[in-house]
C-alpha positions as CSV (number, residue, x, y, z in Angstrom):
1,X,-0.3,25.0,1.6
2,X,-1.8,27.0,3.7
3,X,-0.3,29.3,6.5
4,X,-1.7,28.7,10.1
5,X,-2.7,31.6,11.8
6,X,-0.7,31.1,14.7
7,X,2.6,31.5,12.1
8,X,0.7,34.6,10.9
9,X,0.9,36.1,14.5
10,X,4.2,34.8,15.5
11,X,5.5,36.5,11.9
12,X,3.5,39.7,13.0
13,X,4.8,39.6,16.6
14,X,8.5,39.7,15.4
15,X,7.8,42.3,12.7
16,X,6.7,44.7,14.9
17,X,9.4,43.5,17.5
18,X,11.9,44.1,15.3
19,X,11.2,47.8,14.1
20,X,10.4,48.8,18.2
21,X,13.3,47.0,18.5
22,X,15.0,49.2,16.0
23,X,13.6,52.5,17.0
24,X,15.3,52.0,20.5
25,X,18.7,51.3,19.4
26,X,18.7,54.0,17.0
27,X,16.8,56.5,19.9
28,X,20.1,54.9,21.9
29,X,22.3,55.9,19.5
30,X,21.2,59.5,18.7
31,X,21.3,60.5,22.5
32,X,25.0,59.1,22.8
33,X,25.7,61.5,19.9
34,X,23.7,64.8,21.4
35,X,25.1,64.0,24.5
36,X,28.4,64.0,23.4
37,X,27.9,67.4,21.3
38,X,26.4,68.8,25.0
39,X,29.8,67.7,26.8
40,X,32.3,68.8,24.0
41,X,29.9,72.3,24.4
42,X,30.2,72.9,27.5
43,X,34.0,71.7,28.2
44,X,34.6,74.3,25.7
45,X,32.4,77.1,26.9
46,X,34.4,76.2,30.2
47,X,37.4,76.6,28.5
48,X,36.8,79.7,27.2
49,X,34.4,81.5,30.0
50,X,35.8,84.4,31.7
51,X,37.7,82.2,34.5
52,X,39.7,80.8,31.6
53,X,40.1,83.7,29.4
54,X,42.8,84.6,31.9
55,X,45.1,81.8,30.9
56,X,43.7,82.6,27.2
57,X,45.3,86.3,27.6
58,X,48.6,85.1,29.1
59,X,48.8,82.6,25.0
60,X,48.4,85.7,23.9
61,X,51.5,87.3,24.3
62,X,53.2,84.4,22.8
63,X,52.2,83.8,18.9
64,X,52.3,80.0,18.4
65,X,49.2,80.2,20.7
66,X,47.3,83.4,19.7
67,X,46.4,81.5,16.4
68,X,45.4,78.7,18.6
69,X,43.3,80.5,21.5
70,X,41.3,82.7,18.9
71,X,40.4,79.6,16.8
72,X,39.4,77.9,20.3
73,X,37.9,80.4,21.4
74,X,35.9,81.1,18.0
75,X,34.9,77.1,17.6
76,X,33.6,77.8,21.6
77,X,31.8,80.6,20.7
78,X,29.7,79.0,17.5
79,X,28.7,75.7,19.1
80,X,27.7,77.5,21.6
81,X,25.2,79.4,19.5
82,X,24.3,76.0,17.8
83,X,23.9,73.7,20.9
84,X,21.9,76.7,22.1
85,X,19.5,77.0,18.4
86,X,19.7,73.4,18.2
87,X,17.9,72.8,21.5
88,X,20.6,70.3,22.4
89,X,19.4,69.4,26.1
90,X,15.5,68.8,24.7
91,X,16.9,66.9,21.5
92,X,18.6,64.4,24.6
93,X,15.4,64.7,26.6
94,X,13.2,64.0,23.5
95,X,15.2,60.9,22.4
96,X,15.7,59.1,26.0
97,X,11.5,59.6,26.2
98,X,11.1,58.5,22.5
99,X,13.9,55.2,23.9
100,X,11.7,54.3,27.0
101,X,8.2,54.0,25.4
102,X,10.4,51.8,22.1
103,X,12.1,50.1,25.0
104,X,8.7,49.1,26.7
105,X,6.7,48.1,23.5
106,X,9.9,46.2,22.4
107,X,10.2,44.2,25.9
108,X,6.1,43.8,25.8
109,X,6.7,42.1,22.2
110,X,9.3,39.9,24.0
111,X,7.0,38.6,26.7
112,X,4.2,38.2,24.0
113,X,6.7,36.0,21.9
114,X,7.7,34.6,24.8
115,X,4.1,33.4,26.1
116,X,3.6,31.7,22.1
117,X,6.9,29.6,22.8
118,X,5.4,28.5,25.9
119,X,1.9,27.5,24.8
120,X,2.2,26.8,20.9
121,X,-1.5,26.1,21.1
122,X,-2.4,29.6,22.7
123,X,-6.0,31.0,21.4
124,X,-5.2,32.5,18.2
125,X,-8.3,35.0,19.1
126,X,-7.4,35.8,22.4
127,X,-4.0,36.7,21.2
128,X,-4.6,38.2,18.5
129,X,-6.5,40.8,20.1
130,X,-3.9,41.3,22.5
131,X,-1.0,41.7,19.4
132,X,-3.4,44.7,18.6
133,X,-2.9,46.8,21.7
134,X,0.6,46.1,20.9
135,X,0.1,48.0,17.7
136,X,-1.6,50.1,19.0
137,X,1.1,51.3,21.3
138,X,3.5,51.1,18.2
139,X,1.5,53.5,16.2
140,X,1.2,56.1,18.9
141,X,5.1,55.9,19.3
142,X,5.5,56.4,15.6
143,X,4.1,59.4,15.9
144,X,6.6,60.6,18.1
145,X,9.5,60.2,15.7
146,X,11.1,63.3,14.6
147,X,13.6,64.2,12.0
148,X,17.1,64.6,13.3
149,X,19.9,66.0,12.2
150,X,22.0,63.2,13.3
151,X,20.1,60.3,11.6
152,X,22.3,59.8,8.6
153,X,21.9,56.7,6.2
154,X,25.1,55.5,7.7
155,X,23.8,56.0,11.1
156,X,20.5,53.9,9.8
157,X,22.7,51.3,8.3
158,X,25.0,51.0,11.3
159,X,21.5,50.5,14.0
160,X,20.3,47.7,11.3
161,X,23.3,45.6,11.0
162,X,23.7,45.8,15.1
163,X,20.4,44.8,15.0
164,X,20.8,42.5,12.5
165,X,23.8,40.5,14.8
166,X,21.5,40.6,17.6
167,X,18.7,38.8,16.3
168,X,20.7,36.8,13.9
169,X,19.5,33.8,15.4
170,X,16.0,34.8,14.8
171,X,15.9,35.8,11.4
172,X,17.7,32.8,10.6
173,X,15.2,30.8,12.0
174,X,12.4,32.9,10.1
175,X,14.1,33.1,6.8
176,X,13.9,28.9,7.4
177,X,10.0,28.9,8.1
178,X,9.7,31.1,4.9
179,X,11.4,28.5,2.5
């Protein structure tokens, strides 16, 4: 039995869907995590700037908190140094750009799919043709991806299976037109 070429499209639409789709939740959920490394950062370097070193001095006259204060202080000091090596603000900048262009190709997708539902006899040419300046678009955002030190398998696994809930009605639906 042959596949129709429409199917072929509609499968190709959704494939590519899904990993822009993909890119910007995990984009979505890297920035959550620099961002909150840039708050905890700075509250801390707050904490222990020069304003607040005065209270800092007053624990240290009493030793349940001079343990305390120093190890503050210390943890203060070294993220500081990282957030600063680690180019924390960029990393947040990076990641919301690398979001917005997935966000766009992934909404784009939508309205493409969308279009297919509406007129199941579209021109498979015409359509086609415009599917490839969606990959287009895909491939030029791929090569913005960096490594990061945040992406962890379980981070990966965690974006997929929200992913996976979110379209769970679709890949139903497609793991049914592949049987």
């Amino acid at each position: 039995m042959a596949i129709d070429s429409r199917d072929q499209l509609w499968n190709a639409a959704f494939e590519t869907y899904y990993d822009a789709f993909f890119q910007e939740m995990l984009s979505e959920k890297l920035i959550a995590r620099w961002q909150r490394v840039d708050q905890l950062t700075r509250v801390l370097a707050a904490l222990t700037a020069s304003s607040s070193a005065v209270s800092g001095w007053a624990l240290w006259t009493q030793p349940q908190f001079k343990t305390a204060w120093t190890i503050i202080a210390g943890f203060a000091a070294a993220l500081t140094i990282i957030h600063a090596t680690l180019g924390v603000p960029e990393r947040v900048r990076d990641q919301g750009e690398i979001k917005r262009r997935w966000a766009a190709v992934r909404t784009d997708l939508e309205t493409f799919r969308y279009r297919m539902k509406i007129d199941p006899n579209f021109q498979v040419d015409t359509f086609t043709n415009e599917f490839s300046g969606y990959r287009k678009r895909y491939a030029d955002s791929i090569q913005l991806l960096k490594d990061d030190i945040l992406t962890t398998k379980r981070t990966l696994e965690m974006v997929q299976g929200n992913l996976n809930r979110t379209l769970a009605d679709e890949i139903e639906l497609k793991g049914e037109a592949l049987s």
